[in-house]
C-alpha positions as a Markdown table, in Angstrom:
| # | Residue | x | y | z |
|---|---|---|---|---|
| 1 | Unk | -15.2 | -15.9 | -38.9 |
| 2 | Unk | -14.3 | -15.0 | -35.1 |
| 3 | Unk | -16.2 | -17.1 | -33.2 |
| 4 | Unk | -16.4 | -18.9 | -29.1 |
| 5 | Unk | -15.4 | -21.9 | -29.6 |
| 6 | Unk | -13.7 | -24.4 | -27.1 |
| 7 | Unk | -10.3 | -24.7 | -25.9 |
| 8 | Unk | -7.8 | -26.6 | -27.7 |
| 9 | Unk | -4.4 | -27.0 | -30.2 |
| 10 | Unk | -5.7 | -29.4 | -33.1 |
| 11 | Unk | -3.5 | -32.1 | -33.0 |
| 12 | Unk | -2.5 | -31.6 | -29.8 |
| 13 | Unk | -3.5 | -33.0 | -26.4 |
| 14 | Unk | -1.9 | -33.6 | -23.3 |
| 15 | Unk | -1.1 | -37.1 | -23.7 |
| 16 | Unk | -1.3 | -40.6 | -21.6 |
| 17 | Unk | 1.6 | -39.1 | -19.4 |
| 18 | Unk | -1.4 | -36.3 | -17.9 |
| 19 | Unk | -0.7 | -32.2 | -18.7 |
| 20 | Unk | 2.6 | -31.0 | -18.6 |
| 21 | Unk | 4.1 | -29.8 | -15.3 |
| 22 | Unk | 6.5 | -27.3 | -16.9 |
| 23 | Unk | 5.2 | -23.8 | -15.7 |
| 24 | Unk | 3.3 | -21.2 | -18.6 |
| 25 | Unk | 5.0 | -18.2 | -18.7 |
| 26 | Unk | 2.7 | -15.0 | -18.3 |
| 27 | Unk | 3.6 | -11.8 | -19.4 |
| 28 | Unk | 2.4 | -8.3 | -18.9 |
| 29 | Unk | 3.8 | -4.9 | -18.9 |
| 30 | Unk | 3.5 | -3.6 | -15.3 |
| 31 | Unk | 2.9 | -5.5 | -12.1 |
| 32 | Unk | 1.4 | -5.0 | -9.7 |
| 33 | Unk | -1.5 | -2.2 | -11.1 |
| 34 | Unk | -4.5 | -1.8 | -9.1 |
| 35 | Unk | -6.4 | -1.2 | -11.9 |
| 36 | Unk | -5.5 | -4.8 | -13.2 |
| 37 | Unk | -6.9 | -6.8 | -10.6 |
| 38 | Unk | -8.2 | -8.8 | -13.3 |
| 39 | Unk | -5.0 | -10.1 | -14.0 |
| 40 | Unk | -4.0 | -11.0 | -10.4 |
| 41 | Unk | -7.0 | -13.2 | -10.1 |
| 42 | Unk | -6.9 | -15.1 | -13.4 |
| 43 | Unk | -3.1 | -15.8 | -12.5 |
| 44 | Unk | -3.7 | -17.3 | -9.0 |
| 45 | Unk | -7.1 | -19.1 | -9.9 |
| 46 | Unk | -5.2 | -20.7 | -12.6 |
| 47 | Unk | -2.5 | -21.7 | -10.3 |
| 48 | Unk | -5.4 | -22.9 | -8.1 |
| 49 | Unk | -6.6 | -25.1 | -10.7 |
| 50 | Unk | -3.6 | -27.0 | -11.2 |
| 51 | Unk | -1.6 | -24.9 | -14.1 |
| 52 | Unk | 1.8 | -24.3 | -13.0 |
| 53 | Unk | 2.1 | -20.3 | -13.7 |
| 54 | Unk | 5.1 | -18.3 | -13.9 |
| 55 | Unk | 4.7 | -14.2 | -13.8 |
| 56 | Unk | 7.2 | -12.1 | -15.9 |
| 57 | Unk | 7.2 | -8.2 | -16.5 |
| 58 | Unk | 8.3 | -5.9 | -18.2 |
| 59 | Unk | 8.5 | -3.4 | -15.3 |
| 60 | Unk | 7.4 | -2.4 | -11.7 |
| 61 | Unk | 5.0 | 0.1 | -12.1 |
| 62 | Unk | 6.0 | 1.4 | -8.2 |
| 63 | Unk | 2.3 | 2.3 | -7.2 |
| 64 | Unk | 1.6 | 3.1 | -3.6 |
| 65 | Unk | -1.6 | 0.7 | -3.1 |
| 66 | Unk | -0.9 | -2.8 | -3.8 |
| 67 | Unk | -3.7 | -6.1 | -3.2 |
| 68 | Unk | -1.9 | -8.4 | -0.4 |
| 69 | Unk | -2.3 | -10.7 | -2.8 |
| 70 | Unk | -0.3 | -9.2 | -5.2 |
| 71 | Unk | 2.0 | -7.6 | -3.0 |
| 72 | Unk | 2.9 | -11.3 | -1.8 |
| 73 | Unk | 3.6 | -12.3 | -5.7 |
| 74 | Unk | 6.0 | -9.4 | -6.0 |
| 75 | Unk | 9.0 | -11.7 | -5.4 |
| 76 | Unk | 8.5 | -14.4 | -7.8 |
| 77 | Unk | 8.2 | -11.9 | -10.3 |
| 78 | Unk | 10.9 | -12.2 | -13.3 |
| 79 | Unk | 10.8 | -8.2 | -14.8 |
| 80 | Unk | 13.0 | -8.0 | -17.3 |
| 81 | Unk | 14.0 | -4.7 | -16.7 |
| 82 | Unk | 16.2 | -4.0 | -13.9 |
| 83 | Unk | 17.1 | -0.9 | -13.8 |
| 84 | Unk | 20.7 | -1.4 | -14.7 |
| 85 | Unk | 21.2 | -0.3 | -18.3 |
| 86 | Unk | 24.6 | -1.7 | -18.5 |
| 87 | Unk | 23.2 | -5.4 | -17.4 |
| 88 | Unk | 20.1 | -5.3 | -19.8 |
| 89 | Unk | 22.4 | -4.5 | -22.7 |
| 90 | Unk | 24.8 | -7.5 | -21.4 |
| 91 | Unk | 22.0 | -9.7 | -21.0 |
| 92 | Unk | 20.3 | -8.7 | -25.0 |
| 93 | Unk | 23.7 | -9.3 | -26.2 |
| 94 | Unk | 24.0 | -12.7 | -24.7 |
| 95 | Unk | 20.4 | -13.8 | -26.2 |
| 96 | Unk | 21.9 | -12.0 | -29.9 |
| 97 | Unk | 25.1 | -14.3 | -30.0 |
| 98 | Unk | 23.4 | -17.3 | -29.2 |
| 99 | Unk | 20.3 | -16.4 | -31.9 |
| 100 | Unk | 22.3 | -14.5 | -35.0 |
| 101 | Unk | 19.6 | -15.2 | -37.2 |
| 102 | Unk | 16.8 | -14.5 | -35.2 |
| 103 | Unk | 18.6 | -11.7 | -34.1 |
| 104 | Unk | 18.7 | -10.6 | -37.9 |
| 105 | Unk | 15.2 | -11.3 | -38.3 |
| 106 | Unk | 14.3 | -9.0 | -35.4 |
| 107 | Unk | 16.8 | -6.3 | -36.4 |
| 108 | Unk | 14.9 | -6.0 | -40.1 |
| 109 | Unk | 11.9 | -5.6 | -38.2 |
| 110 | Unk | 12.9 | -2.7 | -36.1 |
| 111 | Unk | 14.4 | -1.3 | -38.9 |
| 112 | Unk | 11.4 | -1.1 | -40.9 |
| 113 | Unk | 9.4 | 0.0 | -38.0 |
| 114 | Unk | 11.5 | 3.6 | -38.2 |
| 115 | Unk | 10.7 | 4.3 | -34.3 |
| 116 | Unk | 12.2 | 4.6 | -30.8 |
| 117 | Unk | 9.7 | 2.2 | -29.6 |
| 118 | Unk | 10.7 | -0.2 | -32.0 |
| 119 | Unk | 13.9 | -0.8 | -30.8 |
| 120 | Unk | 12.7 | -0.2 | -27.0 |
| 121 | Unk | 10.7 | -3.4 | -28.1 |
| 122 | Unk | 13.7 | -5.1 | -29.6 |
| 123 | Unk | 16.1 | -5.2 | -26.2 |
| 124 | Unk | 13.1 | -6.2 | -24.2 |
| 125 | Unk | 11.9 | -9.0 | -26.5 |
| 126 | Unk | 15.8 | -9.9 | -26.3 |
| 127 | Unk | 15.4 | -10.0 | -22.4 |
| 128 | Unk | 12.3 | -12.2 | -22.6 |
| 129 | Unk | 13.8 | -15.0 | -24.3 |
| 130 | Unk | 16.8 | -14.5 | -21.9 |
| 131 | Unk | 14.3 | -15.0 | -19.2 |
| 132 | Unk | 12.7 | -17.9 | -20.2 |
| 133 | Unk | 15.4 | -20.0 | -20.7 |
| 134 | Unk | 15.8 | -23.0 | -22.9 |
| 135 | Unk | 13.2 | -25.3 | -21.4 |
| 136 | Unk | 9.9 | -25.5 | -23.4 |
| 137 | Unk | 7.7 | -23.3 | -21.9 |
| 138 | Unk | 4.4 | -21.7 | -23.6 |
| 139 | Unk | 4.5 | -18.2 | -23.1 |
| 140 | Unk | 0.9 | -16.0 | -22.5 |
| 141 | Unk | 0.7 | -12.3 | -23.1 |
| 142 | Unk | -1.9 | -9.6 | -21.6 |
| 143 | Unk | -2.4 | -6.7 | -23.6 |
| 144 | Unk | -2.0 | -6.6 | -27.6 |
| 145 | Unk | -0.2 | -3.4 | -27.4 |
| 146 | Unk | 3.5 | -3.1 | -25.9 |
| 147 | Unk | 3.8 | -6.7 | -24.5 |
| 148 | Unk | 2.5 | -8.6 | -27.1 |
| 149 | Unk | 5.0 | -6.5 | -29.3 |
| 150 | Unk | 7.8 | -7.9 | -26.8 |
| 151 | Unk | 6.7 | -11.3 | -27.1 |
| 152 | Unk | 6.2 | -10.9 | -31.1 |
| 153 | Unk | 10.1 | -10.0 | -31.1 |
| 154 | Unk | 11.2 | -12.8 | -29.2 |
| 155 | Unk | 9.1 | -15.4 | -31.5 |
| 156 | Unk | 11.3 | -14.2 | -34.4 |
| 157 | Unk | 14.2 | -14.5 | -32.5 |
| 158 | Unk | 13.8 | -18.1 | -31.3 |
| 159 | Unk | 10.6 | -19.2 | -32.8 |
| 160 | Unk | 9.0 | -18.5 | -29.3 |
| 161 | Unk | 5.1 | -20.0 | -29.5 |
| 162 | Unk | 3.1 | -17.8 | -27.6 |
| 163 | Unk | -0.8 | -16.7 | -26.9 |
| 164 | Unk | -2.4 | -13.3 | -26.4 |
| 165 | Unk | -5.5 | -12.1 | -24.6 |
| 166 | Unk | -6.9 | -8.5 | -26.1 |
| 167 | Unk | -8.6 | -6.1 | -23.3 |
| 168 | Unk | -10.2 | -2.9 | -24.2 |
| 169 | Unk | -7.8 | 0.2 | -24.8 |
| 170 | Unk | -5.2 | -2.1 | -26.6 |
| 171 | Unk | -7.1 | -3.5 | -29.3 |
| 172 | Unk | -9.1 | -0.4 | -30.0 |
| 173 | Unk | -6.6 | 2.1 | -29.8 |
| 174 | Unk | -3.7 | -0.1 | -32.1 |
| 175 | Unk | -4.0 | 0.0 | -35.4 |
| 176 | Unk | -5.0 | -2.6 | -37.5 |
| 177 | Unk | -2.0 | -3.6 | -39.4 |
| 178 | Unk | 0.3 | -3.6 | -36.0 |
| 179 | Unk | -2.0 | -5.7 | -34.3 |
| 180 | Unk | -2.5 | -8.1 | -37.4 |
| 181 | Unk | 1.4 | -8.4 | -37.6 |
| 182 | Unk | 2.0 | -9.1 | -33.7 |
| 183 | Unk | -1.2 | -11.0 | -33.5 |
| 184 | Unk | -0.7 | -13.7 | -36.5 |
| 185 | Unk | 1.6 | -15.9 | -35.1 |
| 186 | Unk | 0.0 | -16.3 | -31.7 |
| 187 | Unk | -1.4 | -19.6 | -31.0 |
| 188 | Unk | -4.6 | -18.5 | -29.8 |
| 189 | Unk | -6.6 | -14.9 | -29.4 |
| 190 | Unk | -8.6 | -14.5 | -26.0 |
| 191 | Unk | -10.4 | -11.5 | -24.9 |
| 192 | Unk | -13.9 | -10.6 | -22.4 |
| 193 | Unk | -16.3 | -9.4 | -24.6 |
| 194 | Unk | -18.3 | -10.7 | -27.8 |
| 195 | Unk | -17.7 | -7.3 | -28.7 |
| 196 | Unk | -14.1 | -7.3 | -28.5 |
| 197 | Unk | -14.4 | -10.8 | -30.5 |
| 198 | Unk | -16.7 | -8.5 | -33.1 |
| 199 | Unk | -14.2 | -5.6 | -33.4 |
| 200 | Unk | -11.5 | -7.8 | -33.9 |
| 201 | Unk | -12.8 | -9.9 | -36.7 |
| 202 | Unk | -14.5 | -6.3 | -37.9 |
| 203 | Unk | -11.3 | -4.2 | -38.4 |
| 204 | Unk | -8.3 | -6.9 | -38.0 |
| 205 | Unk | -8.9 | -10.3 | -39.4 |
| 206 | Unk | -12.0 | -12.1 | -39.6 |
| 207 | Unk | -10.6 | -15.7 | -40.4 |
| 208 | Unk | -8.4 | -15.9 | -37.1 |
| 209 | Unk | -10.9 | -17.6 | -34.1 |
| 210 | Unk | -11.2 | -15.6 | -31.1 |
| 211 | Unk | -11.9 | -17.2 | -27.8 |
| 212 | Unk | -14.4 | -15.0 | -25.7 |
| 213 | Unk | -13.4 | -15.9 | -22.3 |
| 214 | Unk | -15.3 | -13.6 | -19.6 |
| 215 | Unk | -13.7 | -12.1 | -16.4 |
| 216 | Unk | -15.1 | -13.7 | -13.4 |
| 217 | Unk | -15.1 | -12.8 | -9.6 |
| 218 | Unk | -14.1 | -14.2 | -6.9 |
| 219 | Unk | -17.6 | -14.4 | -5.5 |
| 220 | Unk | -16.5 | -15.2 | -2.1 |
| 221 | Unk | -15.4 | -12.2 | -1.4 |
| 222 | Unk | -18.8 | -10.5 | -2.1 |
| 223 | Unk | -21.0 | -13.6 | -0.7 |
| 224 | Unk | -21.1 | -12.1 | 3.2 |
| 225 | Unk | -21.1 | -8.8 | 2.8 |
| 226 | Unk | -24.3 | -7.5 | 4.9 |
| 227 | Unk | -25.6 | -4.1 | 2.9 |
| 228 | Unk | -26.2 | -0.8 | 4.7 |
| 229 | Unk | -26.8 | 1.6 | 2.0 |
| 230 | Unk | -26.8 | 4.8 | 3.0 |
| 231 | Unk | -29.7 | 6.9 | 1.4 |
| 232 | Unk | -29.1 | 8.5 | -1.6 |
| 233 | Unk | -25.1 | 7.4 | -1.9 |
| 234 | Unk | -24.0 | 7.1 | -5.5 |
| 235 | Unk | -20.7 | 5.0 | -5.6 |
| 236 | Unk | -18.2 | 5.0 | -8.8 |
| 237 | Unk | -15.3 | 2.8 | -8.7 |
| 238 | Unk | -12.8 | 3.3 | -12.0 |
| 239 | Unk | -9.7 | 4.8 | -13.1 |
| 240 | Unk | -10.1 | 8.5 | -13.0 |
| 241 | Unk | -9.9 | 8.4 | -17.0 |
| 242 | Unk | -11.5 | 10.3 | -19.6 |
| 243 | Unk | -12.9 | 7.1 | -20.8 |
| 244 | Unk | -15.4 | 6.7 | -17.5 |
| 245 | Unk | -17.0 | 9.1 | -18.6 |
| 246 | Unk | -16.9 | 10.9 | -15.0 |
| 247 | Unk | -17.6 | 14.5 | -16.4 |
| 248 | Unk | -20.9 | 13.5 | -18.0 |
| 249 | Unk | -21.6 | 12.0 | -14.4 |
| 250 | Unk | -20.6 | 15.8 | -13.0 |
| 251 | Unk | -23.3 | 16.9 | -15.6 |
| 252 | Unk | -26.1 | 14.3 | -14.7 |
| 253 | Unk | -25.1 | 15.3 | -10.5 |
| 254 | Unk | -25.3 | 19.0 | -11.5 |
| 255 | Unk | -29.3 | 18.7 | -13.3 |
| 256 | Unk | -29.9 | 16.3 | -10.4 |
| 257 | Unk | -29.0 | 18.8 | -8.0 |
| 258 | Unk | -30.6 | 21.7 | -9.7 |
| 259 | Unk | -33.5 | 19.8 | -9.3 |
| 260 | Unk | -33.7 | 19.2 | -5.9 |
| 261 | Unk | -32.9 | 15.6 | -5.7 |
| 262 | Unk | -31.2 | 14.9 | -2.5 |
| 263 | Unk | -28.1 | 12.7 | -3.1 |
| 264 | Unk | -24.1 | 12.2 | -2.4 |
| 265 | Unk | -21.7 | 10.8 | -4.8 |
| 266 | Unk | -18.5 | 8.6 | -3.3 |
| 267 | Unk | -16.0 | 8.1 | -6.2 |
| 268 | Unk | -12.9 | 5.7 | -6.0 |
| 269 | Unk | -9.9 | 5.7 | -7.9 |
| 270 | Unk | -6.7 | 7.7 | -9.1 |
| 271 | Unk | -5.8 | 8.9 | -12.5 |
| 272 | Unk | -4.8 | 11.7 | -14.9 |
| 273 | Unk | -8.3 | 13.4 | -14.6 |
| 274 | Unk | -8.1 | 14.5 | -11.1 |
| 275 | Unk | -7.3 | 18.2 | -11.6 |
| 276 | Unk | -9.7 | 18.4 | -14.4 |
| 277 | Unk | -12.4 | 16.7 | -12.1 |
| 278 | Unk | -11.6 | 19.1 | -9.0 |
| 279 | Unk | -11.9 | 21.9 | -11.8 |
| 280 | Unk | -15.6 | 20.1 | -13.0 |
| 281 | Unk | -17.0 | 19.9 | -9.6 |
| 282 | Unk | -16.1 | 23.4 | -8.2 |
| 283 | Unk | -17.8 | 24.7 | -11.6 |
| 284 | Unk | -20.8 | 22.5 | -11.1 |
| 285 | Unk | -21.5 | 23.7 | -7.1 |
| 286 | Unk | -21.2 | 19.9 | -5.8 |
| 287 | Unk | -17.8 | 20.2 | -4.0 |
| 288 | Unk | -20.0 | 19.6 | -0.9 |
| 289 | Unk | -21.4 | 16.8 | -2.3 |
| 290 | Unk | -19.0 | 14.3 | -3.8 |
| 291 | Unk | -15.9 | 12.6 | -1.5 |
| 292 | Unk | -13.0 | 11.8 | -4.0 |
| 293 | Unk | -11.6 | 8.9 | -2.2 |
| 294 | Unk | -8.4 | 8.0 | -4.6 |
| 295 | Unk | -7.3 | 4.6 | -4.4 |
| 296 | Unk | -8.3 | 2.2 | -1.8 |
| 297 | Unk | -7.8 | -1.0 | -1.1 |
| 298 | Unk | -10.2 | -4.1 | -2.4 |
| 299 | Unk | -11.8 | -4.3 | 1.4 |
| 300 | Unk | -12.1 | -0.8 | 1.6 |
| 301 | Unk | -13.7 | -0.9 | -2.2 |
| 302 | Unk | -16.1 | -3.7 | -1.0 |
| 303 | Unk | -17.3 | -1.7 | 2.3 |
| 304 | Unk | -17.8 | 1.1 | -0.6 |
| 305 | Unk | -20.3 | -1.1 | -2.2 |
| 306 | Unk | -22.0 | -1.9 | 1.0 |
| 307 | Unk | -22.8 | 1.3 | 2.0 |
| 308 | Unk | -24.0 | 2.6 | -1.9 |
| 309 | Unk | -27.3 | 3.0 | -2.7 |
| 310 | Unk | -26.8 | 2.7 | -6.6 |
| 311 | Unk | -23.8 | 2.2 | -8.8 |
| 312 | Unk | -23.2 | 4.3 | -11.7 |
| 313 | Unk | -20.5 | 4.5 | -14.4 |
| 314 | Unk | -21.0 | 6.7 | -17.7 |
| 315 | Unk | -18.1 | 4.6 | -20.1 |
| 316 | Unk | -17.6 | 6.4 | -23.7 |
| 317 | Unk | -15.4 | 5.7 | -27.0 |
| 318 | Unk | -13.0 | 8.6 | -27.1 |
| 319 | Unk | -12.2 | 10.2 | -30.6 |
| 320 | Unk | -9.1 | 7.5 | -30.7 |
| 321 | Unk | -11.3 | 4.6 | -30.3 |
| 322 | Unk | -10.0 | 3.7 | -26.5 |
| 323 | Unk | -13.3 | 2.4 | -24.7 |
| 324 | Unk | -14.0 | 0.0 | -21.7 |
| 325 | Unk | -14.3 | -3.7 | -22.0 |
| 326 | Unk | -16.6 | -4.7 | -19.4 |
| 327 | Unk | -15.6 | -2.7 | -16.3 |
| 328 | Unk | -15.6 | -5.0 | -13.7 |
| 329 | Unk | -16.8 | -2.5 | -10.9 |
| 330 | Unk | -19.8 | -3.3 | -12.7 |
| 331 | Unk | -19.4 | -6.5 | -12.2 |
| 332 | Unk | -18.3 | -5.9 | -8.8 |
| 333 | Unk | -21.4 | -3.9 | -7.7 |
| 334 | Unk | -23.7 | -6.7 | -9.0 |
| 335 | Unk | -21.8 | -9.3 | -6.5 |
| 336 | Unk | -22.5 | -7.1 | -3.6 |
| 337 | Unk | -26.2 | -6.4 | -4.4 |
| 338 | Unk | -26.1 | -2.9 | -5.7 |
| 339 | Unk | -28.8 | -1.3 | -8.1 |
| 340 | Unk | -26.3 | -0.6 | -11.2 |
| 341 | Unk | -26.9 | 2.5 | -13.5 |
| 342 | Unk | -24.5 | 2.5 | -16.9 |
| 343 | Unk | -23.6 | 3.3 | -20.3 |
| 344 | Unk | -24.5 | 0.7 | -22.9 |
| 345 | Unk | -20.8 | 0.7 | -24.4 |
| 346 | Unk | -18.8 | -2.0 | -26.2 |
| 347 | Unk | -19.4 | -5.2 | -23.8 |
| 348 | Unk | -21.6 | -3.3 | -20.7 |
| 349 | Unk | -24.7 | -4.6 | -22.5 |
| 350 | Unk | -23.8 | -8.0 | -22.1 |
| 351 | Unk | -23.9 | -7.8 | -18.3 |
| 352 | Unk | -26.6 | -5.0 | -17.8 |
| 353 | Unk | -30.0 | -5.8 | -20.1 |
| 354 | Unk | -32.3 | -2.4 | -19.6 |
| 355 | Unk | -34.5 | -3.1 | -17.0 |
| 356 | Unk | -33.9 | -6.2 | -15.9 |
| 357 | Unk | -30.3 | -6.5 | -14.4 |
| 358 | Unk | -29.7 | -2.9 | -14.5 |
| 359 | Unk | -30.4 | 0.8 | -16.2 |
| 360 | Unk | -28.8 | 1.6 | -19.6 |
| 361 | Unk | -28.4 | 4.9 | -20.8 |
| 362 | Unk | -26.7 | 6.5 | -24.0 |
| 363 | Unk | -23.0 | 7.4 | -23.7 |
| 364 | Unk | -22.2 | 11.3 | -23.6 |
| 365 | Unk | -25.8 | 11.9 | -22.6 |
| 366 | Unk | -25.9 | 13.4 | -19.3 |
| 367 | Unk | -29.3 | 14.0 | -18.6 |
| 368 | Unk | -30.4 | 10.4 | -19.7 |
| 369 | Unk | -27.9 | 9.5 | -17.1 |
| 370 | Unk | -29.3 | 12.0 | -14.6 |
| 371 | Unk | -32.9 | 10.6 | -15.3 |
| 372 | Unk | -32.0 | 7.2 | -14.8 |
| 373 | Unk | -29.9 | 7.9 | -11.6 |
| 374 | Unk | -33.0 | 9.9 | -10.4 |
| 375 | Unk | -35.6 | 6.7 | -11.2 |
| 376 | Unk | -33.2 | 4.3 | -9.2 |
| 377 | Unk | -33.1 | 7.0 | -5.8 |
| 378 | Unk | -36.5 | 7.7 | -6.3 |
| 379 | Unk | -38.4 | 4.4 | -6.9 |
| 380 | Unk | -37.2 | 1.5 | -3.9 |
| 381 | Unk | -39.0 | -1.1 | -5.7 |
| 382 | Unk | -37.4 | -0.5 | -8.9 |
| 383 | Unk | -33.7 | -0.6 | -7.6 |
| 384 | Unk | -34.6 | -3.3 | -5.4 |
| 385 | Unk | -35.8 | -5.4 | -7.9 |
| 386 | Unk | -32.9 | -4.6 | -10.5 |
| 387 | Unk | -30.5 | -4.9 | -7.7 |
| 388 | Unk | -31.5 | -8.4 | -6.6 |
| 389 | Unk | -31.9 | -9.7 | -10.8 |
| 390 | Unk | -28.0 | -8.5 | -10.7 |
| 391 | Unk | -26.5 | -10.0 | -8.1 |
| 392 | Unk | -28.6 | -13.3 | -9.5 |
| 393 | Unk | -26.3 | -12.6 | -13.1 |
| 394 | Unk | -23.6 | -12.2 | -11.1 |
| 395 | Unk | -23.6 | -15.6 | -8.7 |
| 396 | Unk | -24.8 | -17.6 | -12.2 |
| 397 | Unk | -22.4 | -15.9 | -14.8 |
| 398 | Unk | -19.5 | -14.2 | -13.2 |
| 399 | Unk | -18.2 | -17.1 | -10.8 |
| 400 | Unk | -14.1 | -17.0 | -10.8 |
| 401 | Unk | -13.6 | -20.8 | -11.1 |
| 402 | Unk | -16.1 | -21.7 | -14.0 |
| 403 | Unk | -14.3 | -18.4 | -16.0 |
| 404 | Unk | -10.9 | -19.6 | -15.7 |
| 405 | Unk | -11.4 | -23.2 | -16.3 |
| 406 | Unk | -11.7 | -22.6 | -20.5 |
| 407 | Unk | -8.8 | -21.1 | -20.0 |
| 408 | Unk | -7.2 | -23.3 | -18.0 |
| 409 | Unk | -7.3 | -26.3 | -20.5 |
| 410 | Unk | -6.4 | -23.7 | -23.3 |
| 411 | Unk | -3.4 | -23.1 | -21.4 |
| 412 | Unk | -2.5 | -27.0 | -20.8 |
| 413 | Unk | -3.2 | -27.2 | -24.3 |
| 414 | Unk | -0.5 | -24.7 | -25.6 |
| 415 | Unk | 2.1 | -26.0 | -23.0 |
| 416 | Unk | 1.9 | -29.1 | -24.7 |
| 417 | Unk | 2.0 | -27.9 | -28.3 |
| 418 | Unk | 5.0 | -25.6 | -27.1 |
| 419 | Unk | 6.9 | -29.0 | -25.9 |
| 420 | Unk | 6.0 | -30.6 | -29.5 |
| 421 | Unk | 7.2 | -27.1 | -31.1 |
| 422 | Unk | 10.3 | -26.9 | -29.2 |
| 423 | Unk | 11.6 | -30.5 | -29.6 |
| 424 | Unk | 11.0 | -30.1 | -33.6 |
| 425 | Unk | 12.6 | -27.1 | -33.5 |
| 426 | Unk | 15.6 | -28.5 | -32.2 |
| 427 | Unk | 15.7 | -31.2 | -35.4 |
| 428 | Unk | 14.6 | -28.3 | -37.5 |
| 429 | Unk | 15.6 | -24.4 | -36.9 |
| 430 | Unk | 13.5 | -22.2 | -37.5 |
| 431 | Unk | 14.5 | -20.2 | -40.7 |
């Protein structure tokens, strides 16, 4: 059965010489991404706590807007692609010479995989192990989709030990066979939501333990903000992705404005749906009524938040299964004080209970949404008091430090089994 269960590698423990000072590898696809911030702040509260980190990946994604904080990262960064074709191929052949029969092991696989991707997957997972050397190092993966698939190829080239923590999109979007193949061999299985933990045992493996790990916040950066809402301002913070549900939030602004309701609608982020969102809000009159602000910076987010009234996000499963974890604008808007309004998908439940920390309504029902949205701007006592029980759920359950720190000695814990690993493997190759 998935379950929560405490960190730990049975057997295995740091030792009487203390943890292991030899960095953990993390590996994701694209750094830096604004919509990852998730990421950037498990990486450097880890580091915080005393885990040596070291930050590989697969490719800069190039966006405009970067987090100082990530921006000053940038650097240290090991991507394993370069840019320079000629190099990469140099590099994978390198790593193939020195493995032949991992290298044959991998080959089979791509083989039988009969894709592009496949063997996309095969020269980076060839340019990981190049990357991390021959030291023991434990190696952590974000994402089950393309870089756990990286990391899969490069544990059956040299045996590589590594661990994985599942999100949203890739888990439910992957299908069930791909993620039991890339996901068996990996140490441990984190993800954010009991959900997540559900689905997982559900549709992919139900005797594999997941650890349910939530995101935290860094609270401090919420703790002195000084509100100011302006009346009637409806913030959204999210990717602009079908999976926000932003045109059943057009629809709930379009009945709230055909019934008179006097409100404004501030939405931040960037993403594939802008035209068809421009398109949405012409249709539905409320042009005048709704700033599209793109991307902004986590300040400029924060002052955002401030200045809101109410929050409201309208997440929904698409017909391929993608879905939201637990957004954490949600979170977010909790932190700052800000009466929240919300879908009750996948793990948004577990953070917003109906009338108490916030207002549930039913996904891809926009005039739920709009009634809810119209309760909260209409009734001050209401959104004060489910404002003030949120940011309570927030301080208690969402703190940065006390969400890493399971993950933390999880991580110590697999640096130390990947030093046992490694020296055995050297006695013993893997076959």
């Amino acid at each position: 059965m998935t379950s929560v269960r405490e960190p730990g590698v049975s057997g295995v423990g740091v030792g009487p010489a203390g943890p292991s000072t030899a960095p953990v590898a993390v590996l994701v696809k694209r750094f830096p991404r604004l919509s990852e911030t998730f990421i950037l702040h498990e990486v450097l509260e880890l580091r915080r706590q005393g885990l040596p980190v070291r930050l590989l990946a697969v490719m800069n994604p190039g966006e405009a807007v970067v987090h100082p904080e990530a921006a000053a990262l940038i650097t240290e960064v090991t991507y394993l692609r370069n840019a320079h074709p000629i190099l990469e191929l140099r590099s994978a052949f390198q790593t193939a010479r020195r493995h032949p029969r991992g290298m044959a092991r991998a080959v089979s696989w791509a083989v039988g995989r009969r894709s592009r991707a496949a063997w996309r997957r095969l020269l980076d997972g060839l340019l990981l192990v190049q990357a991390l050397g021959a030291e023991p190092v434990h190696l952590h993966v974000h994402f089950a989709n393309a870089p756990t698939t990286v990391a899969f190829v490069a544990h059956l080239v040299t045996g590589q030990p590594y661990s994985v923590t599942m999100h949203a999109k890739d888990l439910y979007t992957t299908p069930a066979e791909q993620l039991r193949e890339r996901c068996s061999p990996a140490t441990a299985l984190v993800t954010c939501t009991t959900a997540n933990a559900a689905y997982y045992a559900r549709t992919v493996d139900a005797e594999s333990p997941v650890h349910v790990y939530p995101h935290g916040l860094a609270l401090d950066r919420f703790a002195g903000v000084r509100r100011h809402a302006v009346p009637g301002r409806i913030l959204t913070v999210g990717r602009l992705v079908p999976k926000k549900g932003y045109l059943d939030l057009v629809e709930a602004c379009r009945l709230l404005a055909h019934r008179g309701v006097s409100f404004s609608w501030d939405v931040i982020g960037e993403g594939p749906l802008r035209p068809q969102l421009d398109d949405a809000l012409a249709r539905a009159g409320l042009t005048e009524r709704v700033r599209l602000w793109g991307s902004l910076a986590q300040r400029e987010v924060i002052e955002a938040y401030a200045a809101a009234e109410l929050f409201a996000l309208a997440p929904v499963v698409l017909p391929d299964g993608d879905r939201d974890g637990i957004p954490n604008a949600v979170l977010e808007a909790m932190a700052v004080g800000v009466a929240v309004v919300a879908t009750g998908v996948s793990g948004v439940p577990e953070v917003i209970e109906d009338e108490s920390t916030g207002l549930l309504a039913p996904p891809g029902n926009p005039a739920a949404l709009a009634e809810r949205i119209q309760r909260l701007l209409t009734d001050a006592e209401l959104r004060d008091r489910l404002a003030a029980a949120g940011k309570v759920f927030a301080v208690r359950r969402c703190d940065l430090t006390n969400c890493v720190a399971p993950m933390t000695a999880l991580l110590r814990n697999q640096q130390a089994a990947a030093a046992v690993s490694r020296h055995i493997s050297r006695v013993e190759p893997m076959r």
